[in-house]
NUVEX-594920 format. One record per residue: x, y, z of N, C-alpha, C, O in turn; residue in one letter. Coordinates in steps of 0.2 Angstrom, whole numbers, plus 2048, in hexadecimal, padded with zeros to 3 digits. Each point is the difference from the previous one (the first is absolute). Last residue first. Example, Ala and Ser with C-alpha at 12.3 -4.5 7.8 and 13.67 -1.06 7.14 Angstrom:
SITE n_X n_Y n_Z ca_X ca_Y ca_Z c_X c_Y c_Z o_X o_Y o_Z resn
SITE 840 7F5 823  804  806  801 7FC 805 803 803 806 801    S
SITE 7FF 7DE 7FF  7FC  806  800 804 806 800 805 7FF 803    A
This chain:
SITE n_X n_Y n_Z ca_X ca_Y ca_Z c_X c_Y c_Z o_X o_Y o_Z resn
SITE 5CE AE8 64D  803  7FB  7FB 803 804 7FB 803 7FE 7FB    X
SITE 7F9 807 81E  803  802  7FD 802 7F9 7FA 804 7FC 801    X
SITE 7EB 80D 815  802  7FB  7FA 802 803 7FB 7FC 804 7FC    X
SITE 7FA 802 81C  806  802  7FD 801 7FB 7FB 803 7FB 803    X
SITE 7E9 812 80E  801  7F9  7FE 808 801 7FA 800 805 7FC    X
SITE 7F2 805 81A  804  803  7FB 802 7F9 7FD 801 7FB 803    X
SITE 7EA 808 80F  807  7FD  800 802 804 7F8 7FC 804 7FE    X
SITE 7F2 806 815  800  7FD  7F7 807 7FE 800 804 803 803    X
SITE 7E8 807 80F  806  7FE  7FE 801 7FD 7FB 7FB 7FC 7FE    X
SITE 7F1 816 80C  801  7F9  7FB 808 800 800 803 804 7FE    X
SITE 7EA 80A 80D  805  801  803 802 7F8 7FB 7FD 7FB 801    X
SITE 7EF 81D 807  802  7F9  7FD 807 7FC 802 802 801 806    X
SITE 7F5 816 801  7F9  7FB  7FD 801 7FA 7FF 7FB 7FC 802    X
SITE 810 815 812  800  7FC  7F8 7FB 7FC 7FE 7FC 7FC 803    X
SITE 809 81D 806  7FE  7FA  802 800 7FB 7FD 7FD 801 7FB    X
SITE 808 816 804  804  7FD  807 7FE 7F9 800 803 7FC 803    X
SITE 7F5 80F 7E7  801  805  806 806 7FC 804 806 800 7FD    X
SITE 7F1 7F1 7F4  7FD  807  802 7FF 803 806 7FD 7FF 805    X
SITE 812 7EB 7ED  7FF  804  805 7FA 805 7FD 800 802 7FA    X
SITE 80C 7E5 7FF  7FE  806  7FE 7FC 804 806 7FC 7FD 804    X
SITE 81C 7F2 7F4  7FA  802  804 7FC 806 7FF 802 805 7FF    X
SITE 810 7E5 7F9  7FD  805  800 7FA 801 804 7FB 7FD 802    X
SITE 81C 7F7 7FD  7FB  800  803 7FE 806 7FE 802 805 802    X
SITE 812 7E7 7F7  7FD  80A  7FF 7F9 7FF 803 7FD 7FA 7FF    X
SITE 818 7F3 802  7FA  800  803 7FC 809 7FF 800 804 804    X
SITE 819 7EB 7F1  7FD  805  805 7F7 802 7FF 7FE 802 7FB    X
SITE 80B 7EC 7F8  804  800  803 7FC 805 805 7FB 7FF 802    X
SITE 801 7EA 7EC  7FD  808  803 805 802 807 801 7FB 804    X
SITE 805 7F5 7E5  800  801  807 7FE 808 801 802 806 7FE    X
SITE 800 7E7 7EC  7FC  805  803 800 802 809 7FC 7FE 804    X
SITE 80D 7EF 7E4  7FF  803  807 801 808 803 805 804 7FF    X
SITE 7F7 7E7 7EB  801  808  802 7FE 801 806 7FA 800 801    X
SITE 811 7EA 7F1  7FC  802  807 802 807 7FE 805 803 7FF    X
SITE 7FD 7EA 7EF  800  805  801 7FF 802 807 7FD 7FB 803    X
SITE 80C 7ED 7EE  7FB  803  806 802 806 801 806 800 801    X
SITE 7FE 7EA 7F0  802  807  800 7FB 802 805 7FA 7FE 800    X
SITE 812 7EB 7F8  7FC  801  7FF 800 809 804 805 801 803    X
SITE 805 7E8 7EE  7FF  808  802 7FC 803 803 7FB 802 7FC    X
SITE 80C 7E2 801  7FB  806  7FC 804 805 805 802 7FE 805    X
SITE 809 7F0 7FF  7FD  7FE  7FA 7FB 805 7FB 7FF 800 7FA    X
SITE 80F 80C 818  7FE  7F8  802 7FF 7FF 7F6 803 803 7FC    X
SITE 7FC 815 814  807  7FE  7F8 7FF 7F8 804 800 7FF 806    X
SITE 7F2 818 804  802  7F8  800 801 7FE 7FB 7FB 800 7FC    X
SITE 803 81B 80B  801  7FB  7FD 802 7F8 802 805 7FF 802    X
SITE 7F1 81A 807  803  7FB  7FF 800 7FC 7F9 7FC 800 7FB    X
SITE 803 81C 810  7FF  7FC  7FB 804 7F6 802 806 7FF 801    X
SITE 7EF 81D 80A  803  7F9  800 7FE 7FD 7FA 7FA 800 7FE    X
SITE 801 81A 807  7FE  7FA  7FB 806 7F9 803 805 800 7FD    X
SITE 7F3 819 812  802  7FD  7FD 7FF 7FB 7FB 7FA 7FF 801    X
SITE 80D 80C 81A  7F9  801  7FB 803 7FF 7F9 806 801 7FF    X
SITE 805 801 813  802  7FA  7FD 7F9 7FD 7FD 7FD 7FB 7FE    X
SITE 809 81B 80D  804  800  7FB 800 7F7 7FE 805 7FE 7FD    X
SITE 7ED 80B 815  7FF  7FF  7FA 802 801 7F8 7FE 801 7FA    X
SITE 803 7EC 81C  801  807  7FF 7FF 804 7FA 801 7FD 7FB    X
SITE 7FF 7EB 815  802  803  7FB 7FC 806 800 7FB 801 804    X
SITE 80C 7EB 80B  800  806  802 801 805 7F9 805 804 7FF    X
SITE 800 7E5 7FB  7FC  800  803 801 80A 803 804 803 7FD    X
SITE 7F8 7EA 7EE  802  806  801 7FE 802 808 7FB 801 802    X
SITE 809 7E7 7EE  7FE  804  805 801 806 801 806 800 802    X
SITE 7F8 7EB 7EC  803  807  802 7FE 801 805 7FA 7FF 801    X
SITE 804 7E9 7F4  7FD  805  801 803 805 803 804 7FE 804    X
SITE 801 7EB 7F4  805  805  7FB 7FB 805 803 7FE 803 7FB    X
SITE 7FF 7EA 80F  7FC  800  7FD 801 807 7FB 7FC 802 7FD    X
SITE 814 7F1 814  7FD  7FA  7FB 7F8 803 7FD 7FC 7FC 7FF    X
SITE 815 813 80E  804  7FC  7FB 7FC 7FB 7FE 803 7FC 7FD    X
SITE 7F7 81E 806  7FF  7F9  804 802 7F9 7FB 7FF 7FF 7FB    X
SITE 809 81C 810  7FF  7FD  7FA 7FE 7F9 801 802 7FD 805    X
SITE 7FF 81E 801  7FF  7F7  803 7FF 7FC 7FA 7FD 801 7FB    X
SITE 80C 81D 80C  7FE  7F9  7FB 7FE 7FA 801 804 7FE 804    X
SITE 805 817 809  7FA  801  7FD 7FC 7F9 7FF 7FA 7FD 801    X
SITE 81D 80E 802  7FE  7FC  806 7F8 7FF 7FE 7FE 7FC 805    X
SITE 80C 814 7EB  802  7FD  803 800 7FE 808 801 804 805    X
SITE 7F5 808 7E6  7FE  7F7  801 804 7FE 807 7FF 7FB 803    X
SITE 806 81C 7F3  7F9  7FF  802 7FD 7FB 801 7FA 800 802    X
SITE 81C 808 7F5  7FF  7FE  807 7F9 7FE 801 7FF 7FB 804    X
SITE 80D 80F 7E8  7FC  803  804 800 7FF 807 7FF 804 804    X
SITE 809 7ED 7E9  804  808  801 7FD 804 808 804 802 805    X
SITE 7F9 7E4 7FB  7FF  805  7FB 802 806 7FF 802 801 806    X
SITE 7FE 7EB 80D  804  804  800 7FE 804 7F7 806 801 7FE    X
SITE 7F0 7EA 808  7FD  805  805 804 806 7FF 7FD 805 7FF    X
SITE 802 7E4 7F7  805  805  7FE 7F9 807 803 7FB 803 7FD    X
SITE 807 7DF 807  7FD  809  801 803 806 7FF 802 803 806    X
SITE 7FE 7DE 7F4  804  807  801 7FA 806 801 7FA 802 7FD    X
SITE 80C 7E1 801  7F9  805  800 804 808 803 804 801 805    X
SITE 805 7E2 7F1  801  807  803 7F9 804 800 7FC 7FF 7FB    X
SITE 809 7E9 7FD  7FB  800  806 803 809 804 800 802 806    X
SITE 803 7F4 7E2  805  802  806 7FF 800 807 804 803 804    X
SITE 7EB 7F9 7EC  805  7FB  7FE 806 800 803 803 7FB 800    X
SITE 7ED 815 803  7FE  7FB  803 805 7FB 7FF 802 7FC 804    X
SITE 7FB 821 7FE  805  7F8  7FA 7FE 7FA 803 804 7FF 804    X
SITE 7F3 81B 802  7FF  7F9  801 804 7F9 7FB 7FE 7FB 7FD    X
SITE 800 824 809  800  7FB  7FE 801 7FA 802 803 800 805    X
SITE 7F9 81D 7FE  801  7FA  802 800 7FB 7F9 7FF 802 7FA    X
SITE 801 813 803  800  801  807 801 7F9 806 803 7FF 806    X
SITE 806 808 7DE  7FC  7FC  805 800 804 806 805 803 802    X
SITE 802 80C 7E7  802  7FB  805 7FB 7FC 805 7FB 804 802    X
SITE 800 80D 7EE  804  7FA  7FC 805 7FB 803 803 7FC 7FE    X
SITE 7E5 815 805  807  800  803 801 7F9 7FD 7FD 7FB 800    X
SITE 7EE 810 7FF  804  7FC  7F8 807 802 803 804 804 7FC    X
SITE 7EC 7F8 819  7FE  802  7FA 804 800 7FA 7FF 7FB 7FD    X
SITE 808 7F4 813  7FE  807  804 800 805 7FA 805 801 7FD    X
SITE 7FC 7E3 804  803  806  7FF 7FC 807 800 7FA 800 7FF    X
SITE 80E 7E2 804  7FA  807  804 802 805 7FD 807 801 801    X
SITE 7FC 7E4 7F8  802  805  801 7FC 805 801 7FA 800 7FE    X
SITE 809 7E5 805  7FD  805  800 803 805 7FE 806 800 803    X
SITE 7FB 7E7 7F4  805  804  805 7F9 805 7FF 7FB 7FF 7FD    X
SITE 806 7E6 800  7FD  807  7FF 803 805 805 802 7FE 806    X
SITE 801 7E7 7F6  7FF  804  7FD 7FE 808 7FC 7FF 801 7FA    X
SITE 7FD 7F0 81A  809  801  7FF 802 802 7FB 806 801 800    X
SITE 7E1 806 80B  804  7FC  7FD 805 800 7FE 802 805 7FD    X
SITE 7EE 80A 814  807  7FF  7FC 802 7F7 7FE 802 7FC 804    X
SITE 7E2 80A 80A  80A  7FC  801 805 801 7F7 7FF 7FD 7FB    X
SITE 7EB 80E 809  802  7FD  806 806 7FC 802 804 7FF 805    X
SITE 7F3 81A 7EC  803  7F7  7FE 800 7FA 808 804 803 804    X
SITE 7F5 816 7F7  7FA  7FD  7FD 803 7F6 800 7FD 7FB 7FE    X
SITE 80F 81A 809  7FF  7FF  7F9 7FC 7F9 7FE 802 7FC 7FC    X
SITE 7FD 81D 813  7FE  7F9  801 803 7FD 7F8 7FF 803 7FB    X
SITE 806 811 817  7FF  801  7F9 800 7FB 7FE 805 7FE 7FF    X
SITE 7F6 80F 818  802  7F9  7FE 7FF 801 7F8 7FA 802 7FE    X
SITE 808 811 817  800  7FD  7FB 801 7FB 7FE 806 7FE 802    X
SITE 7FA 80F 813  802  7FC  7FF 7FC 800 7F9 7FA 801 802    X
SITE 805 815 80C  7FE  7FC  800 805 7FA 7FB 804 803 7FD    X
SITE 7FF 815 807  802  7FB  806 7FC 7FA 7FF 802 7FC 805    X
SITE 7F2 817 7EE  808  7FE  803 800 7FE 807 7FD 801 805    X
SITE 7F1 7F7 7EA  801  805  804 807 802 803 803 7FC 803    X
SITE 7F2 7F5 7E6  802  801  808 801 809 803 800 805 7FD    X
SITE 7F9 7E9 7E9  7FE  805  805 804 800 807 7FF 7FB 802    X
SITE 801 7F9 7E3  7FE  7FF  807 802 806 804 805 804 7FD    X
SITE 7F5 7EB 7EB  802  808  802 7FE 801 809 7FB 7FF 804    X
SITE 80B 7F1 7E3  7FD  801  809 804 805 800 805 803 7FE    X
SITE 7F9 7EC 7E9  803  809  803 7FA 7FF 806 7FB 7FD 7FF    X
SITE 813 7F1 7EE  7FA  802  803 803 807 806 805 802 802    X
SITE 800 7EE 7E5  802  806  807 7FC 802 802 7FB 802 7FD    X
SITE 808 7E6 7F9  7FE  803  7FE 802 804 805 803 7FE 805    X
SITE 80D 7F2 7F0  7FA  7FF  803 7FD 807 801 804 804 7FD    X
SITE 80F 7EF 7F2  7FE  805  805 7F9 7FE 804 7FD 7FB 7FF    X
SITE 817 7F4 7FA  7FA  803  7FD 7FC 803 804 7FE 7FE 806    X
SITE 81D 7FD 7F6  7FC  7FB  802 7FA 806 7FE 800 805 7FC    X
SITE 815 808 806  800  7F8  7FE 7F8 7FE 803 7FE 803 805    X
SITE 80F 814 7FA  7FA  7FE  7FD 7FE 7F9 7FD 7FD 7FE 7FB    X
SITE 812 814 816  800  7FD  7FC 7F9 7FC 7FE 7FC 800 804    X
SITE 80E 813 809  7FD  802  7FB 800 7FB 7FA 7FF 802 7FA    X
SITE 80B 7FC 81D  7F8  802  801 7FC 800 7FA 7FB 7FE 7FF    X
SITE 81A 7F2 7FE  7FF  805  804 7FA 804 800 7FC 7FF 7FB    X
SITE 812 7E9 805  7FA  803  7FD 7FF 807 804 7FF 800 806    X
């Protein structure tokens, strides 16, 4: 059965949205507590046609295809083998973005994540004369859906 397979009865898509700072740890939660021997996961990294990760349970294999053209996941990824949940860790803001999961079991079921990482820190300030009036830092925030 391959990603684009359509046995058994869908379930519904649901969409989270989450935020970090770089260098911070990311968890993209798939809400499952324990993978059944019947449910494979798959991870996919905005409408890239290949996996970042995956979970075959019936094979008891779990894979992290960290290596993408780009490099950008590389050493990055976690993967949790009994709750199919993602970890992004030290991330950055070229890993700003849409994740996409899939759990293939008896039903389908579909999960969106747009991840948002605020990166360098702009500080504005306002002055008269020599002196400052004011002074407000502001994160930069990067999300690319």
């Amino acid at each position: 059965c391959s990603f684009s397979c359509s046995l058994g009865v869908f379930g519904a898509e649901t969409n989270e949205t989450q935020s970090a700072m770089e260098g911070d740890s990311v968890t993209l939660n798939t809400d499952v507590t324990e993978i059944r021997e019947i449910e494979d996961i798959f991870w996919h990294y905005r409408d890239q046609k290949s996996f970042i990760a995956k979970i075959n349970r019936e094979n008891k294999i779990s894979s992290i295809f960290d290596d993408v053209p780009d490099g950008r996941f590389r050493d990055r990824l976690k993967l949790d083998n009994q709750t199919g949940s993602l970890t992004i860790t030290n991330i950055r803001t070229e890993h700003a973005g849409v994740y996409k999961l899939q759990i293939s079991g008896v039903k389908v079921t579909l999960k969106t994540f747009s991840v948002s990482v605020y990166g360098d820190c702009v500080t504005l300030s306002w002055y008269k004369g020599n002196s400052l009036l004011s002074s407000i830092s502001v994160s930069v925030k990067y999300s690319i859906l």
